[in-house]
C-alpha positions as CSV (number, residue, x, y, z in Angstrom):
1,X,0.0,0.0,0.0
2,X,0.8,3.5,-0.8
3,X,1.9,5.9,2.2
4,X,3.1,9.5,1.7
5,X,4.2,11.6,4.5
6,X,4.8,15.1,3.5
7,X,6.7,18.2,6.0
8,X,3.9,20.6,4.7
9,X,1.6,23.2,6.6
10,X,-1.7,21.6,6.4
11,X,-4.2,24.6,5.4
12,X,-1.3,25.6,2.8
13,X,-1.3,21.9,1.1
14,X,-5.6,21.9,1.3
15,X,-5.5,25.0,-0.3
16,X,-3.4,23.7,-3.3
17,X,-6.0,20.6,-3.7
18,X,-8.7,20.9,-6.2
19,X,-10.3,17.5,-4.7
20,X,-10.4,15.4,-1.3
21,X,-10.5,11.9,-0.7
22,X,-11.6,10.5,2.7
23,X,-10.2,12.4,5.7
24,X,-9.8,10.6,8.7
25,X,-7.8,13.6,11.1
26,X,-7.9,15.3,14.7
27,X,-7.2,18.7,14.0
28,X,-4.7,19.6,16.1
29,X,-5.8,21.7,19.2
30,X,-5.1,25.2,20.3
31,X,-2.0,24.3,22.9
32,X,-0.5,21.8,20.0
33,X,-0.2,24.9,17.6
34,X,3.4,25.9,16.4
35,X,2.4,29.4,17.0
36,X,2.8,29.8,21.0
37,X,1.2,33.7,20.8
38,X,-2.0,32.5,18.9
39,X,-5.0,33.7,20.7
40,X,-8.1,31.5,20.8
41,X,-9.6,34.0,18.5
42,X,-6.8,33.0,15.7
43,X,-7.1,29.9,16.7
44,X,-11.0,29.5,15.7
45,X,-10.3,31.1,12.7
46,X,-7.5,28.2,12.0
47,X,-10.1,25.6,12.8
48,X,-12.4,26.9,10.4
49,X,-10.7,27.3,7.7
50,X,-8.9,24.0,7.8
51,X,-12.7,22.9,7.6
52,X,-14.0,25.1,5.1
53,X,-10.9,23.5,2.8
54,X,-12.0,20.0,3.8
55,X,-15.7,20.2,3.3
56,X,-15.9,22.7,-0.2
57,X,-13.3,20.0,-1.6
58,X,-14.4,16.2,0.1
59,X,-15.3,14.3,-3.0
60,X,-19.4,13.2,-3.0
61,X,-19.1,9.6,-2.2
62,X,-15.9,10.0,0.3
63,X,-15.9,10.7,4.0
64,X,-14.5,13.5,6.5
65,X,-14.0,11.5,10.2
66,X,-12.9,14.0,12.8
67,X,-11.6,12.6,16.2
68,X,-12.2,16.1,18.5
69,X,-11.8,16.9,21.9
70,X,-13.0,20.3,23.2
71,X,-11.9,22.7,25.0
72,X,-12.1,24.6,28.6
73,X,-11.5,27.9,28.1
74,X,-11.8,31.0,30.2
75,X,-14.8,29.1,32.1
76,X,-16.2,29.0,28.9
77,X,-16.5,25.4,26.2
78,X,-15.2,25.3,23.0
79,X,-17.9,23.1,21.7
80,X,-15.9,21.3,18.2
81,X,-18.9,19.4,17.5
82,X,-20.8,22.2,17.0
83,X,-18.9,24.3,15.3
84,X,-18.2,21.4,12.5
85,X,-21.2,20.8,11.6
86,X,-22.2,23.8,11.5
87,X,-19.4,24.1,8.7
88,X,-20.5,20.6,7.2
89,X,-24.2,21.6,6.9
90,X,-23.2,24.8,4.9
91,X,-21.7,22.8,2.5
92,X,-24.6,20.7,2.4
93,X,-22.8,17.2,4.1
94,X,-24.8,15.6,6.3
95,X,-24.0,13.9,9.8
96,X,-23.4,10.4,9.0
97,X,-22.8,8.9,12.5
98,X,-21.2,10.8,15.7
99,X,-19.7,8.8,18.4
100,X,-18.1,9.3,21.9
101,X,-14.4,8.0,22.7
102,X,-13.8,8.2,26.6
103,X,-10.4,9.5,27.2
104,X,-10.9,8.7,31.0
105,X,-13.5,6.2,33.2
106,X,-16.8,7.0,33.7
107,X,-17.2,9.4,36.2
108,X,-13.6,10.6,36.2
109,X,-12.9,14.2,36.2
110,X,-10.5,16.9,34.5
111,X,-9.9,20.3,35.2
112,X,-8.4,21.1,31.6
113,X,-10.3,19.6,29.7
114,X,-13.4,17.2,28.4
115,X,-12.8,13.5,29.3
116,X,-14.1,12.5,26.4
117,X,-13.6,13.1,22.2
118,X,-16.3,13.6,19.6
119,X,-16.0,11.6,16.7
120,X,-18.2,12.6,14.1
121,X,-18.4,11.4,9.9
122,X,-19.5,13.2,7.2
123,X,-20.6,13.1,3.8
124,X,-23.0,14.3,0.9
125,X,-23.9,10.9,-0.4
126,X,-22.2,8.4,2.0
127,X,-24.2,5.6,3.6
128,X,-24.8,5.8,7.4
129,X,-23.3,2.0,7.2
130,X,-24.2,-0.8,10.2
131,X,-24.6,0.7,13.3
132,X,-21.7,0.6,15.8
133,X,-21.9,1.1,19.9
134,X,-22.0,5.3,20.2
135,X,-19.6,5.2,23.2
136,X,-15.9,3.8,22.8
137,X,-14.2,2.3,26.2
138,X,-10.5,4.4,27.4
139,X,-8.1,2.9,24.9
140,X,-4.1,3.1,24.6
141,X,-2.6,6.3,22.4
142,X,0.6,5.6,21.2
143,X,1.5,9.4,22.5
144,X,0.2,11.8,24.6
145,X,-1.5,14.0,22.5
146,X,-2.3,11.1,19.7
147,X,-5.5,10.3,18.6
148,X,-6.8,7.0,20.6
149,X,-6.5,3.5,18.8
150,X,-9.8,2.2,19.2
151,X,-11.5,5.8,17.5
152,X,-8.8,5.6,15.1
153,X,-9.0,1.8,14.1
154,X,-13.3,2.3,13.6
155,X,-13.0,5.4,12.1
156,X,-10.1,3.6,9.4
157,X,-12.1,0.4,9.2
158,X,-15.4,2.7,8.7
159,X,-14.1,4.1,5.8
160,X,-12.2,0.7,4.3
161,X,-15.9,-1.1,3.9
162,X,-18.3,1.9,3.1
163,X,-15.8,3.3,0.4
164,X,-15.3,3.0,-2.9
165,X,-11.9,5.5,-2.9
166,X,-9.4,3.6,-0.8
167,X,-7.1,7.0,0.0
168,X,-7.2,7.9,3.2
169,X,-5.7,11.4,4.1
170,X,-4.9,12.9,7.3
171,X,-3.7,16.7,7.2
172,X,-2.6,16.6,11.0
173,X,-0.7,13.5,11.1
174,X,1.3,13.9,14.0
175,X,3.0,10.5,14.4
176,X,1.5,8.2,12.5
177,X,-1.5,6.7,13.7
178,X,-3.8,7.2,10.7
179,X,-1.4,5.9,8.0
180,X,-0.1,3.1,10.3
181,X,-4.1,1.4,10.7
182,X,-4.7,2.4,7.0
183,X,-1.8,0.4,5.7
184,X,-2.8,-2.5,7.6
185,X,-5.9,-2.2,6.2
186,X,-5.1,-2.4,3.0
187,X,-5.9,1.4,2.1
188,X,-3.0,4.3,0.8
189,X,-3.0,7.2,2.8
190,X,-1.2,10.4,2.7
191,X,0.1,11.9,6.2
192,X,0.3,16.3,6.6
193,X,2.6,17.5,9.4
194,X,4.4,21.1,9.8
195,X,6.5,19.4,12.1
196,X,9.9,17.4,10.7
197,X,10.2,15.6,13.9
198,X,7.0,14.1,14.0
199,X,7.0,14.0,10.1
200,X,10.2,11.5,10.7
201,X,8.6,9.5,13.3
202,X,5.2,8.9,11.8
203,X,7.7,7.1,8.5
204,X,9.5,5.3,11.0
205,X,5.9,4.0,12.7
206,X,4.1,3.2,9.3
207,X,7.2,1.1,7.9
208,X,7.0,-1.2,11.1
């Protein structure tokens, strides 16, 4: 299978797309940003038009899979879920399925942030496919701030069966995770990072 990591900034390589495969990403969150002295205000505006890329470009019959967590933020929410498909709907994609992935036990608490990630699937003319338990169980990340391996691996396998294009992109690859599941399913993929470091791990992870 095909995998392609490229050292790129990722609204800077969607922009230079005329088309989108499926997208299976977590766009990376407001304290993972390269710019330390973005504001939350800059770093809406980001969010949104890494989106506005994706969904004016995602191919009819393809898929856009977002693994979100929010954010707490000057005792205020950063609701992602909302403010995605609000994007989606005004490019006329509908919600195909949204899901839960725990990031801690039930009843566990965090003063940073939710304990829990949205994962939420779009598409214009995708099926809703065979339904699938909403909630996810705490699974392993293979780093910190990387997206977790059970919302990964249904999100991947999601779009291997329901599919008919078998390229998977993620713009925010970080190390690997996407490509690495996708190549084991038998899909190509194409992995975005500004980062060179991470850039060089994620090839090191997807050639295991």
């Amino acid at each position: 299978m095909s995998v392609n990591i490229i050292c790129e900034d990722a609204l800077r390589w969607l922009k230079t797309q005329k088309s989108l495969p499926n997208i299976v990403t977590g766009i990376c969150d407001y304290d993972e940003m390269i710019d330390k002295n973005m504001d939350m205000t800059e770093y809406l505006n980001f969010y949104t038009s890494i989106l506005e890329e994706i969904f004016s470009k995602l191919e009819d019959n393809c898929y856009a899979i977002f693994i979100q967590t929010d954010r707490k933020y000057q005792k205020s929410l950063i609701d992602k879920s909302y403010i995605t498909t609000q994007i989606a709907q005004k490019h006329r994609l509908k919600v195909v399925w949204h899901k839960i992935a725990l990031h801690r036990e039930v009843d566990r608490t965090d003063l940073h942030r939710p304990t829990y990630a949205h994962v939420l699937c779009y598409s214009r003319n995708g099926t809703t496919g065979a339904a699938t338990p909403d909630v996810m169980p705490v699974s392993k990340k293979n780093y910190k701030n990387g997206t977790p391996l059970l919302a990964a691996q249904r999100s991947v396998e999601f779009v291997a069966k329901y599919s008919e294009n078998k390229m998977v992109i993620d713009p925010f690859v970080g190390r690997g995770t996407i490509p690495y599941i996708a190549k084991n399913l038998g899909l190509d993929s194409i992995g975005i990072d500004i980062d060179p470091k991470q850039c060089q791990e994620a090839r090191q992870y997807v050639s295991q």
